[in-house]
C-alpha positions, 0 to 999 in steps of 0.5 A: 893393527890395533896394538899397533894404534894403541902404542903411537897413540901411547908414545906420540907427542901432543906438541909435534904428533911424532914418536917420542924423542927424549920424552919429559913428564910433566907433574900433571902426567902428561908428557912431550919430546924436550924440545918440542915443549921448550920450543912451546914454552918459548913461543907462549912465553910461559911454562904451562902444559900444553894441554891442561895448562896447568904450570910446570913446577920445573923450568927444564924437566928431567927425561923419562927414561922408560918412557925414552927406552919404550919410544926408542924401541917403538921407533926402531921396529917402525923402521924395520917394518917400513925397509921389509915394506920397501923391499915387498915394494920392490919385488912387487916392480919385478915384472916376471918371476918366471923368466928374469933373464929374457928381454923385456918389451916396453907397452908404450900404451899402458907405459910399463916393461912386459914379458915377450914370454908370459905376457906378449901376445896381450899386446898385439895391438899396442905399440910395444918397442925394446926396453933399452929404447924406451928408456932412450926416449924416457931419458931424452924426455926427462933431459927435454923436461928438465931443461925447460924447468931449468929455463923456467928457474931461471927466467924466475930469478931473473924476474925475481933479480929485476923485481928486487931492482925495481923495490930498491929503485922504487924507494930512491924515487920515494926519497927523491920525488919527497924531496922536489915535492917539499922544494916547490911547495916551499917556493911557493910558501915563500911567495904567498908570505912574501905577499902577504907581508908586502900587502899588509906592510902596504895597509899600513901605510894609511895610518898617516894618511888618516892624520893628515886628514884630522889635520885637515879638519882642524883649519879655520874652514873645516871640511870632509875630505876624501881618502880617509878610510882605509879602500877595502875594496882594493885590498879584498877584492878578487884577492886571490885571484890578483894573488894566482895571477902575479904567481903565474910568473913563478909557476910553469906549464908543460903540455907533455911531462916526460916518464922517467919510468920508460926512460932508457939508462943512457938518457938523463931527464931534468928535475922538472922532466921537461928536457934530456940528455944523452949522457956519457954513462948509462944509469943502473935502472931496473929492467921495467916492463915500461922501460925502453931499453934497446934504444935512447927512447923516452915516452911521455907520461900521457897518452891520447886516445882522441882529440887535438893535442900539440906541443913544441920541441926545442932542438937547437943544432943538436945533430941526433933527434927524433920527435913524435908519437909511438902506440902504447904496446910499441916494443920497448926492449927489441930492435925495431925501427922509428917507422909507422909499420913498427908503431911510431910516427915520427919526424927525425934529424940524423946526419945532417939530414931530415927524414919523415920516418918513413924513409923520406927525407924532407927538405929544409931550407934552414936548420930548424930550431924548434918542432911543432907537433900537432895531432888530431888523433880522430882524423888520423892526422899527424903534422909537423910545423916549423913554429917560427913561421907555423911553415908546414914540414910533413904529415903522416896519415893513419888510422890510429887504433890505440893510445899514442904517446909523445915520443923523443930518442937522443943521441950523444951531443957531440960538439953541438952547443944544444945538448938538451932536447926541451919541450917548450912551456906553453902560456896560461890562458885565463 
């Protein structure tokens, strides 16, 4: 063994710790397989040994052929060695000498095949069966094993295929949300420069009047008159504010913003995620864990875990609508219903009718236009209103035990004027 040791120490490579293969020598006496040197010289970029450091005089050394003949003979024998190892191995697994011709038995207790002859009586109390049905069993096992790690695969490429989708998707809304972003930044821009240049072109208005005064002064009966400076106080007083209050005609402001990540692929969203659509063709969208993929569903991109909230939904004549609340954990990829006993709260119009979502229909004696939809999360409250007159159309009752999201499914428009489904833009209070 120690010879042994002696002669792997001896022609083992210092680079990859395996027997030589084409050993080359180094003028520092120190040697290594080609390879594995050219591989280290390429990787430190430069032509020093690996050991000493010392630089090689050669870019390529030459092979030592003694040293090569010495390493492939070690090589050799380790082979043979390792197959005589594998063949004790295996008459080791024989499990009787004696009598190979008889049946074995199977221990399922100590899961190894035993003699009925030399062995069998050492296994009156374990649960013992033929060999040729254990190995049923085993296989059946194995192909039981192998068919839910061949499950496994393929939920994992099937995650690994969405998880792809969802990086490449990610990088389009990089793209596209920069873009909206510098486009209402420049809006507004344009408007504080507009501005800014009406007022000081307004300032400037003074210099006349400013000439009209010494003019003034200049009469036979001169006298001070009023006007002549320049009102500071108009012109810097509350400037910003007056400003933000005459930019509120530019900007907007929408109680619920829709969330294109839960969006399902048939629905298309504006650019301001305030209004969708059913469209002809569904988007190739990832599969999200948000997404809502079963049915035209979108959620809104906040929730509510207390207090009052409202927001006003147009509808027009669209013929297909649903408006409400859903939980947060509602299943987004099943088939469920739009019910209280799935996790939605809602109030719906389909084929001509009204429904309250829970199987009731409501009676209306117009065809409603727009949806009020107020909440007090804390009573367990849940009502719709006709805005117009604020008439009263239903109320859903419950006690609510997690976060509610406003919640909207569209169908295809048809022939109707309305194919957008909206929610209305609240005023700014001051």
């Amino acid at each position: 063994m120690a010879e042994r040791a002696l002669f792997e120490s001896f022609l083992s490579c210092h680079v990859c710790s395996e027997t030589f293969r084409d050993p080359v020598s180094l003028t520092c006496n120190h040697s290594f397989c080609s390879s594995c040197l050219q591989k280290f010289w390429e990787q430190a970029e430069n032509k020093n040994c690996p050991i000493c450091k010392r630089k090689s005089s050669k870019d390529y050394p030459s092979i030592n052929l003694s040293l090569k003949d010495l390493a492939d003979s070690f090589a050799k024998r380790q082979n043979n060695d390792s197959s005589e190892t594998e063949k004790e191995k295996e008459k080791e697994e024989v499990v009787c000498d004696k009598h190979p011709e008889v049946p074995y038995w199977f221990c399922e207790d100590e899961q190894r095949a035993v003699c009925p002859v030399c062995e069998f009586s050492l296994h009156q109390s374990h649960k013992v069966v033929p060999v040729e049905q254990a190995v049923s069993d085993l296989k059946d096992q194995l192909k039981s094993d192998l068919e839910s790690l061949q499950d496994k695969r393929d939920k994992y490429e099937e995650v690994e295929k969405t998880y792809n989708e969802m990086v490449e998707h990610s990088k389009k809304q990089l793209l596209s949300t920069e873009k909206q972003i510098r486009a209402e930044f420049n809006k507004l821009h344009q408007f504080l420069k507009e501005e800014e240049e009406s007022r000081l072109a307004f300032l400037s208005s003074y210099k006349p009047t400013q000439t009209r005064a010494r003019d003034q002064c200049s009469l036979s009966d001169p006298q001070l008159v009023s006007g002549a400076l320049i009102d500071v106080a108009k012109h810097l007083g509350n400037l910003s504010f007056r400003v933000w209050e005459k930019m509120k005609e530019k900007v907007h402001f929408s109680p619920v913003i829709l969330d294109p990540n839960t969006a399902n692929p048939c629905l298309y969203l504006s650019d301001d995620l305030t209004s969708v659509r059913h469209g002809d063709t569904e988007q190739q969208l990832p599969d999200n864990p948000e997404r809502c993929t079963y049915f035209a569903d979108v959620l809104g991109s906040e929730g509510f875990s207390s207090g009052k909230h409202s927001w006003e939904v147009e509808v027009g004549d669209h013929p297909d609508w649903t408006v409400g609340l859903a939980k947060e954990s509602v299943d987004r990829k099943g088939e469920i219903f739009a019910s209280p006993d799935y996790g939605i709260w809602c109030f719906l119009h389909r084929s001509g009718k009204y429904t309250n979502g829970a199987g009731e229909t409501v009676t209306e004696k117009k065809s409603l236009q727009r949806i009020r939809v107020q909440l007090d999360y804390d009573r367990g409250e849940l009502s719709y209103y006709d805005p117009e007159d604020m008439t009263h159309i239903c109320t859903h009752r419950d006690t609510f035990t997690e976060k509610l999201f406003p919640y909207f499914s569209i169908g295809g428009a048809g022939d109707a004027k309305t194919t957008d489904i909206k929610i209305c833009q609240t005023e700014i209070s001051l």
